[in-house]
C-alpha atoms as one frame of an Amber mdcrd trajectory, in Angstrom:
protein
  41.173 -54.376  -8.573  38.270 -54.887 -10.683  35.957 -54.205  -8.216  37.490
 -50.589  -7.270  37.449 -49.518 -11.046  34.033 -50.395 -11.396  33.073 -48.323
  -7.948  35.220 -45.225  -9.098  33.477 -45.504 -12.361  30.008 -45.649 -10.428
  31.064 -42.764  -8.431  32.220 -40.811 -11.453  28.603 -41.163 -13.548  27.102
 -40.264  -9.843  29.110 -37.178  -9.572  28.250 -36.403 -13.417  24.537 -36.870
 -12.657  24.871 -33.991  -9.834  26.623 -32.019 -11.250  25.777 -28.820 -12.743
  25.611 -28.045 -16.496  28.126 -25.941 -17.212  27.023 -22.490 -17.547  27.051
 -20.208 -20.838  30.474 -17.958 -21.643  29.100 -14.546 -20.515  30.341 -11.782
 -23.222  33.486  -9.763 -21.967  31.520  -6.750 -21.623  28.614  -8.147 -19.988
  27.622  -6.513 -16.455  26.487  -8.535 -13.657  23.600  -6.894 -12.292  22.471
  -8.109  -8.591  18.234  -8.064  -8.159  16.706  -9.051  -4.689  13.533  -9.777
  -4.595  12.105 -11.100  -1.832  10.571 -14.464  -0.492   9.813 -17.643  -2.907
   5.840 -17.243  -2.463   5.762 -13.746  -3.992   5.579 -12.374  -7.316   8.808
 -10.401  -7.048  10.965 -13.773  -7.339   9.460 -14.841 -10.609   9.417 -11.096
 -12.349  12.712 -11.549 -11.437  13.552 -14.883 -12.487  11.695 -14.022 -15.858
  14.352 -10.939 -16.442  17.376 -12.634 -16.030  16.103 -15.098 -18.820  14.447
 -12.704 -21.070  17.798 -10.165 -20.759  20.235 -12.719 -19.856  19.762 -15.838
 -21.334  19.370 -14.900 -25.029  22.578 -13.043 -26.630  24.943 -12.583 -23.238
  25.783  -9.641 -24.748  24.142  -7.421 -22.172  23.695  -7.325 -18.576  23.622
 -10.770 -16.649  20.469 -10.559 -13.935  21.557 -12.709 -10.615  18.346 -13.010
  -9.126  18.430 -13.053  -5.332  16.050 -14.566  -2.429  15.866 -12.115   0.280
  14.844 -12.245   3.502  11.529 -10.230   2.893  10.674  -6.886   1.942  12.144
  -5.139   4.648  15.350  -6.635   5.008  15.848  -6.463   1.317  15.360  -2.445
   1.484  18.051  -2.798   4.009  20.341  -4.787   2.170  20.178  -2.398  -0.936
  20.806   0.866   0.886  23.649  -0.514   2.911  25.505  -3.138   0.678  27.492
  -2.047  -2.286  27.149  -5.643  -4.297  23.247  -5.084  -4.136  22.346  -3.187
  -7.159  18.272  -3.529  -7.592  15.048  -4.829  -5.568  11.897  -5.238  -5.723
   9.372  -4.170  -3.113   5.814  -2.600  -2.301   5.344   1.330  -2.248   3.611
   0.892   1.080   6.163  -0.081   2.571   8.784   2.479   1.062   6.259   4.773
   2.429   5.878   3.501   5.950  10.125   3.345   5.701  10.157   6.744   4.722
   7.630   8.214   7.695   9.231   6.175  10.607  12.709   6.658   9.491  13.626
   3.116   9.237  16.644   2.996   7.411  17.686   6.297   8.674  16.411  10.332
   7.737  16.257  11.480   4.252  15.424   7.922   2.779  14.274   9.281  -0.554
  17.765  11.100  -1.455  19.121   7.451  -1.253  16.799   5.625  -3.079  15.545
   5.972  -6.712  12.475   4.409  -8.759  13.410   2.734 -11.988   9.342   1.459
 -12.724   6.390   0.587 -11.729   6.358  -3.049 -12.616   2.682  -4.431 -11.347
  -0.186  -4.250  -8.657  -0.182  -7.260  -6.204  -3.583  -8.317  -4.842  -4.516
  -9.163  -1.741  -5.906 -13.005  -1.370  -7.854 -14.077   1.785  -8.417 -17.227
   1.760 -10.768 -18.316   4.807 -12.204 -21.133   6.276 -15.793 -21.693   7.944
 -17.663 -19.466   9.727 -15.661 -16.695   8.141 -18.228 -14.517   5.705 -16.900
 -11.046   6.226 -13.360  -9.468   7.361 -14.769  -8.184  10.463 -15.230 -12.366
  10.920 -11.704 -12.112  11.585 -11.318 -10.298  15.042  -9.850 -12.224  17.570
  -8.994 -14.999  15.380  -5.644 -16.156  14.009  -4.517 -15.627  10.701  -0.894
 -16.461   9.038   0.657 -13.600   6.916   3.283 -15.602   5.677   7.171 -15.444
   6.100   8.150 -13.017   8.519   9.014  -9.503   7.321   7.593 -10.509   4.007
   5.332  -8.295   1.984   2.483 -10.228   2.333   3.010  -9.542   6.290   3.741
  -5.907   6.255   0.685  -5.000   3.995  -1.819  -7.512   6.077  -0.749  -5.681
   9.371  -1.051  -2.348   7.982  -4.683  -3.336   6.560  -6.013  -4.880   9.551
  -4.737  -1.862  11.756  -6.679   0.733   9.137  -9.779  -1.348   9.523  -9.400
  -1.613  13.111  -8.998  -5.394  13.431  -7.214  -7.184  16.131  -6.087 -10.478
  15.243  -3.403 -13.305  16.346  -0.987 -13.805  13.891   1.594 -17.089  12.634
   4.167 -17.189  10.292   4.219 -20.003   8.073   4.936 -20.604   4.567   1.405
 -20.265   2.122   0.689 -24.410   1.320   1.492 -24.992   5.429  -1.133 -22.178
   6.351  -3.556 -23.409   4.382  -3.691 -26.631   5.260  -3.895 -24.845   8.853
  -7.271 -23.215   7.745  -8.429 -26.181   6.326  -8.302 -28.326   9.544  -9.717
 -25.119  11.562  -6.397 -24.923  13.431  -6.156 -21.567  12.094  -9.080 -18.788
  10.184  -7.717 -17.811   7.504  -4.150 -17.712   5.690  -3.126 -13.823   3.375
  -1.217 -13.735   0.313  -0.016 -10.657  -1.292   0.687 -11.613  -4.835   0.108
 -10.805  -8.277  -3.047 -12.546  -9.673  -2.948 -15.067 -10.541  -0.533 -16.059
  -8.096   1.610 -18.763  -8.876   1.155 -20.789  -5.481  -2.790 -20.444  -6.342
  -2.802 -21.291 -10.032  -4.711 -24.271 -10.992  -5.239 -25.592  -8.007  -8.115
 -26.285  -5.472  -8.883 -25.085  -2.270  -9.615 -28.126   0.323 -13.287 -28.173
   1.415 -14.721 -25.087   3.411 -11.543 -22.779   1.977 -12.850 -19.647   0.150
 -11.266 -16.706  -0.910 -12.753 -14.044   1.109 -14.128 -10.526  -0.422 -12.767
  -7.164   1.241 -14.700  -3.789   0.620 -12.623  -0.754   0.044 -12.990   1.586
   2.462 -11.742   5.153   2.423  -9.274   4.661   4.990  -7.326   2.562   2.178
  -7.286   5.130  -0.541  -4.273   6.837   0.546  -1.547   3.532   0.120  -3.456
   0.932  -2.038  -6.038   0.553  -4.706  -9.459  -1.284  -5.764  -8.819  -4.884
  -6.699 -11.041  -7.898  -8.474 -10.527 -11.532  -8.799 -12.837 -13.353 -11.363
 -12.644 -16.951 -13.012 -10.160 -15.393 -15.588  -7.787 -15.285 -12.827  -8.354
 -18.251 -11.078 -10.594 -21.213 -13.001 -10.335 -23.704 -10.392 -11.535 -21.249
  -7.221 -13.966 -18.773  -8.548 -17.016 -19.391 -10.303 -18.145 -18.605 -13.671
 -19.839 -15.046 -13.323 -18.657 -14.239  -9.600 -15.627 -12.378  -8.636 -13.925
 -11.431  -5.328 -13.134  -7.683  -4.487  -9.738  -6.846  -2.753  -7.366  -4.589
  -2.848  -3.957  -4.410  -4.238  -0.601  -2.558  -3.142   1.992  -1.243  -6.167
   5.219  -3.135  -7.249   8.307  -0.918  -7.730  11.283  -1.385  -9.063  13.985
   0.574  -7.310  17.809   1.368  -6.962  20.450   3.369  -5.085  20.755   6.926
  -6.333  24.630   7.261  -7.560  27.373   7.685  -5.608  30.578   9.053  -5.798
  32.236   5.656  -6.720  30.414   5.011  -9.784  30.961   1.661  -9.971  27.495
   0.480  -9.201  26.173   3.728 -10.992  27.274   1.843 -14.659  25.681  -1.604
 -13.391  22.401   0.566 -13.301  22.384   2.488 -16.553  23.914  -0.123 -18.331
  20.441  -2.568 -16.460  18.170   0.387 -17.641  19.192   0.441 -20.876  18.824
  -3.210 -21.277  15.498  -3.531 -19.691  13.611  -0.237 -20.951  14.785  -1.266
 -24.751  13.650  -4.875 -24.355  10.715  -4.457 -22.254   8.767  -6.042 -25.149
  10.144  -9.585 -24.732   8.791  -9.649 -21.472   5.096  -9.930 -23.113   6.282
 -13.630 -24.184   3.964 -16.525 -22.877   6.661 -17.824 -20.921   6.691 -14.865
 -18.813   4.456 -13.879 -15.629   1.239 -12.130 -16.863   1.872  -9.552 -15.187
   4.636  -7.987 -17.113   2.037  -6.439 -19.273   0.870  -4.111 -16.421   4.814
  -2.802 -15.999   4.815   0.747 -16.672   7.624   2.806 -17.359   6.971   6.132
 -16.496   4.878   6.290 -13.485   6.299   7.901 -10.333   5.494   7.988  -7.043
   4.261  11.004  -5.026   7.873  12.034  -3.019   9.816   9.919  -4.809  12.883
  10.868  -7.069  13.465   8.921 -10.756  16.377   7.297 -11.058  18.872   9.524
 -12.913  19.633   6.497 -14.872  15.516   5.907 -15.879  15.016   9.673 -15.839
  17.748  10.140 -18.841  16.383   7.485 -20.794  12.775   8.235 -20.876  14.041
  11.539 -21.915  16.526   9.910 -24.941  14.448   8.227 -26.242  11.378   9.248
 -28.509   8.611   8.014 -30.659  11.187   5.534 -32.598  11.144   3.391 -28.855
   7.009   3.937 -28.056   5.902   0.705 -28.712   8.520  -0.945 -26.166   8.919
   1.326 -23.417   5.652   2.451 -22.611   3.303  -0.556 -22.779   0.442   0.295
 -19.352  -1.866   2.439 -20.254  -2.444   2.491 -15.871  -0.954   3.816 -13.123
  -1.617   2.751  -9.557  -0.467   6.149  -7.959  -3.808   8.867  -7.345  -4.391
  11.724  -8.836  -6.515  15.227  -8.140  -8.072  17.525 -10.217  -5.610  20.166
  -9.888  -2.977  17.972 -11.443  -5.489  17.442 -14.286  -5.221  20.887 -15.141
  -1.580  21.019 -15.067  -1.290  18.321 -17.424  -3.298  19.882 -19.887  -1.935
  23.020 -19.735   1.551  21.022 -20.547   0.332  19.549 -23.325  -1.405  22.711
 -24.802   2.016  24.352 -24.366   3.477  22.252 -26.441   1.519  21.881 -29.027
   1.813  25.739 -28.885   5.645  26.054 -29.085   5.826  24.030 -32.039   4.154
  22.831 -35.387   5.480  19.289 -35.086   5.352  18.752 -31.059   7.129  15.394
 -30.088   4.614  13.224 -28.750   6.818  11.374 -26.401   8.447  14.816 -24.919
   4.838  15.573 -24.822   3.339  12.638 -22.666   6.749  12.078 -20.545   6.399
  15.876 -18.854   2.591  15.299 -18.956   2.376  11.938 -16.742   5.329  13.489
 -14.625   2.662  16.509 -14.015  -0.167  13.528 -13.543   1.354  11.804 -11.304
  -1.206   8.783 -10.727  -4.275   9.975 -11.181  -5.474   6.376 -13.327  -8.249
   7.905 -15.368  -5.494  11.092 -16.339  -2.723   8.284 -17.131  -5.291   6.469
 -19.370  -6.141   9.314 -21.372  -2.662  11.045 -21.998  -1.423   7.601 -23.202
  -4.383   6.997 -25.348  -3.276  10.438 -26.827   0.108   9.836 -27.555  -0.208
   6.656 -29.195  -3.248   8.561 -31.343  -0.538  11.259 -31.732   2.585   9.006
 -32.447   0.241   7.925 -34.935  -0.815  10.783 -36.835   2.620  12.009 -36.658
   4.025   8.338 -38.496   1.504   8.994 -41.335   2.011  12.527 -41.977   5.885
  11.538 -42.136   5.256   8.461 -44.707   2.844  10.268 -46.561   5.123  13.246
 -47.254   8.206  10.972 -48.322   6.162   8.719 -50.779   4.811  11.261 -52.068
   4.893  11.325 -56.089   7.227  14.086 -57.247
């Protein structure tokens, strides 16, 4: 008898070792938002991860985030335009674009779908072994782009098809294709990630890996963008004064447009709310870096807003400036002609009234931009100068003596 009490007592501490903390009462009124967000090597996953704790975690009093692991960038596009209990992801505007042109998920793509924000640039990482000086090195050799249907695959395919290079492809996770290039079983392994990516942070690549340089050629500029790697990005793999040129592909956050049901419609607005008001905890060192590139009010040539993103940039004015638009870049391009535009919007309103509202002011003007970097630089330069001015004329007037 003895001897069974002490083994169901073993067994109990056991089973209170495995188990699970238990988790914190969610508020009443709390909404449980789903996010996919792709595979375990990308960024995506931890942006993710980081908003469920930053928006979750704290007071419980607003939307829960239930981060998701998806089967890659395509089938997570999938999942949110056919499943109901999908409410957000995470994926690459080249992709959304390619979707769009070949009719993937069916015609008319961009009625369905809706951008909330841009929330980084991921760069492209080659990392090569021997022999291997220059992309064209590449031709006829095999390279691993990751998990299958992953981002990291999609944008490596479309890149080596634009440059015209024909190469044998695996599909293995990032550490197992590396040490694939490291033996010479394999030339080189891609990563699409933001820098620094977490797989790639303080570590060191085994003799004879390098990260390998890729010009940008004009038959990039339409889908992606200019991209460097220095030392500040990774200490252990570049050296002190060199860097690495790349290219990088945009991050979107995106949603289903609303439906007649409306019940997934609330989980949205309610998510926007949240997130565009408390954007600024997201800057915390805990967080990925790259939350300080997230931009709030870029768009995407042929894309729609999201009603729900659309009605808050336009509800909320100077008071929120500081938190909801914190990128002074854009990674969508521009032309001259949209240059003009923009100015002429902002003369306009500076013309209908004495005391223009900066905000109202830069939110039509970047719609008008739409990605041209050095444009987006300069109008939000100008309405932080002008939130600004307008805050001191206001403080000055009210302490004024009598």
């Amino acid at each position: 008898m003895l001897i069974a009490v002490l083994a169901i007592s073993i067994l109990a501490d056991a089973w209170a070792t495995l188990a699970p903390l238990p988790a914190k009462a969610a508020s009443p009124d709390a909404t449980a938002i789903t996010l996919i967000a792709g595979t375990p090597e990308e960024t995506s996953l931890t942006l993710a991860n980081d908003l469920a704790a930053a928006l979750g975690e704290a007071t419980r009093t607003g939307p829960l985030i239930h981060p998701m692991i998806g089967g890659g960038k395509r089938a997570d596009m999938s999942d949110l335009n056919s499943l109901q209990s999908t409410d957000l992801a995470i994926t690459q505007t080249d992709l959304l674009q390619h979707m769009k042109s070949a009719g993937t998920l069916g015609p008319a793509l961009a009625t369905r779908i809706g951008i909330l924000a841009k929330l980084h640039d991921a760069e492209l990482h080659i990392l090569a072994g021997k022999g291997i000086e220059r992309i064209e090195d590449l031709a006829g050799q095999t390279v691993n782009l990751c998990a299958q249907g992953s981002g990291t695959e999609f944008t490596a395919r479309a890149v080596f098809d634009r440059l015209g290079i024909k190469v044998r492809t695996i599909n293995v996770a990032h550490q197992a294709g590396l040490a694939k290039v490291a033996s010479g079983e394999i030339a080189a392994t891609i990563l699409v990630s933001g820098k620094p990516a977490r797989v790639l942070e303080g570590s060191i690549l085994p003799e004879g890996v390098k990260l390998l340089g890729l010009p940008f050629l004009p038959q990039l500029d339409d889908a992606y963008s200019p991209a460097t790697l220095t030392r500040t990005d990774y200490p252990g793999l570049i050296a002190q004064g060199e860097r690495v040129d790349t290219l990088s592909v945009s991050v979107v956050l995106v949603a289903p447009m609303p439906d007649v049901a409306g019940t997934r419609n609330n989980r949205i607005s309610s998510f926007v709310d949240t997130f565009f008001s408390q954007i600024a905890s997201l800057h915390a060192p805990d967080y990925h870096p790259k939350w300080h590139d997230a931009n709030l009010t870029a768009s995407l040539a042929g894309w729609p807003r999201h009603p729900a993103a659309e009605s808050w940039l336009m509800s909320h004015r100077a008071a929120n400036a500081h938190q909801a638009f914190l990128s002074d870049r854009s990674a969508f391009t521009g032309n001259a002609r949209q240059i003009e535009t923009t100015q002429q919007i902002e003369a306009q309103q500076i013309e209908a009234t004495t005391d223009p509202d900066p905000m109202l002011t830069f939110t039509q003007a970047t719609r008008a931009a739409n990605g041209n970097p050095a444009e987006q630089e300069r109008l939000f330069r100008a309405f932080l100068d002008q939130s600004s001015h307008r805050q001191t004329a206001k403080t000055a007037s009210t302490t004024a003596a009598p």
